[in-house]
C-alpha positions in Angstrom: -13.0 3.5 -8.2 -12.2 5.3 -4.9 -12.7 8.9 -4.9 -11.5 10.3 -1.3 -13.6 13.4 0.2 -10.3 15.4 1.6 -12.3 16.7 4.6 -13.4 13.6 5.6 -10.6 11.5 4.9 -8.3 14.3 7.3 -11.3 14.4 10.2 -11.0 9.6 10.4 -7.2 9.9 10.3 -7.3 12.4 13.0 -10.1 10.6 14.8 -8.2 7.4 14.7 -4.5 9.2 15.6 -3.4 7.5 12.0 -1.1 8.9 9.5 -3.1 7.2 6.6 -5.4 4.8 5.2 -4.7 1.5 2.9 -7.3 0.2 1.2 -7.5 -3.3 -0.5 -10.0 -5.3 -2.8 -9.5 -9.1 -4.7 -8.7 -8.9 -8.9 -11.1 -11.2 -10.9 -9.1 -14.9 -11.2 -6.6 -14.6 -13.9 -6.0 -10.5 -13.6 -2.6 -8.8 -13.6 -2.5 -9.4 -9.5 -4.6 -10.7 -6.7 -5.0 -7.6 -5.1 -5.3 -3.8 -5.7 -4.4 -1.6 -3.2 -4.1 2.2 -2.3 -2.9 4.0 0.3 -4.0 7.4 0.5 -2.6 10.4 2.8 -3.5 13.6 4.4 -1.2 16.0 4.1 -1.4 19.9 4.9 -5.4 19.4 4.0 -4.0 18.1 0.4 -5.0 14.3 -0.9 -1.8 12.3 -1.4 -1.6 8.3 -2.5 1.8 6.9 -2.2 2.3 4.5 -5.7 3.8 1.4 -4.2 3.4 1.0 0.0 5.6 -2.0 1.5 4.7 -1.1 5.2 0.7 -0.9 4.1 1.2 -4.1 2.0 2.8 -5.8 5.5 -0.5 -4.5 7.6 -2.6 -5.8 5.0 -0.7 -9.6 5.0 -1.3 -10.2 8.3 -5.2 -9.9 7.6 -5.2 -11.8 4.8 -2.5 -14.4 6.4 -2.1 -17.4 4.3 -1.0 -18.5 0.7 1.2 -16.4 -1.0 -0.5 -13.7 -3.5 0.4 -10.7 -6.0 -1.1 -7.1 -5.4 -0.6 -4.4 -8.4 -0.6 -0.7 -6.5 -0.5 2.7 -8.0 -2.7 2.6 -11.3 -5.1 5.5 -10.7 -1.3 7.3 -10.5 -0.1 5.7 -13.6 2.6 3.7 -12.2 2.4 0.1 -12.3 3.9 -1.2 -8.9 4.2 -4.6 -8.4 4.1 -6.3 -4.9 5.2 -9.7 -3.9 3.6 -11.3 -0.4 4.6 -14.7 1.0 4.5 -16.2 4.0 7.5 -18.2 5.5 7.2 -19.5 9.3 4.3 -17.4 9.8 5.5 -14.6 9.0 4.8 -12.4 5.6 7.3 -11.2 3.6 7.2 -8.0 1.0 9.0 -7.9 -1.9 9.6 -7.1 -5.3 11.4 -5.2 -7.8 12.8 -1.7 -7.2 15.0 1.4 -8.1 17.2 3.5 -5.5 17.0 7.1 -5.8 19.0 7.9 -2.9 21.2 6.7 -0.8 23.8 7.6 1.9 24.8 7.4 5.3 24.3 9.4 8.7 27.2 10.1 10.6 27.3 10.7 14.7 
């Protein structure tokens, strides 16, 4: 239900030297995931939200550090990403399924 004011959103990212902001909240018990989450951007003044974030799903692990849980991103996009957390030797790993769109190699 998050609607982002552009100007405002630009003016904390800037105040906070940040390149953008994740935001999380809990499903109700038995939903499609554990979590939501959105990350939204700044870009050139424009409002962008990446559909499925693995770096903002790590940052948001390591405050909710504990038993394993499910988190469903990109919905007000109409994607349906699906994230996997869990937590082996303290540490939180992201996962899930996922499609290459491109690939290569950079030569020295």
């Amino acid at each position: 239900a998050v609607r982002a004011d552009i100007a405002a959103l630009t003016a904390l990212l800037a105040a906070c030297r940040a390149d953008g902001l994740a935001l999380y909240g809990a499903h109700a018990a038995g939903g499609p995931a554990d979590y939501e989450v959105r990350a939204l951007l700044s870009e050139h003044g424009a409002l962008v939200e990446d559909p499925v974030t693995g770096s903002a799903n790590a940052c948001i692990a390591h405050l909710l550090a504990g038993a394993d849980y499910r988190v469903r991103q990109g919905t007000c996009l109409q994607r349906d990403g699906r994230v996997a957390v869990s937590f082996r030797a303290g540490h939180a790993w992201i996962g899930g399924a996922c499609l290459t769109v491109v690939d290569g190699s950079i030569l020295a």
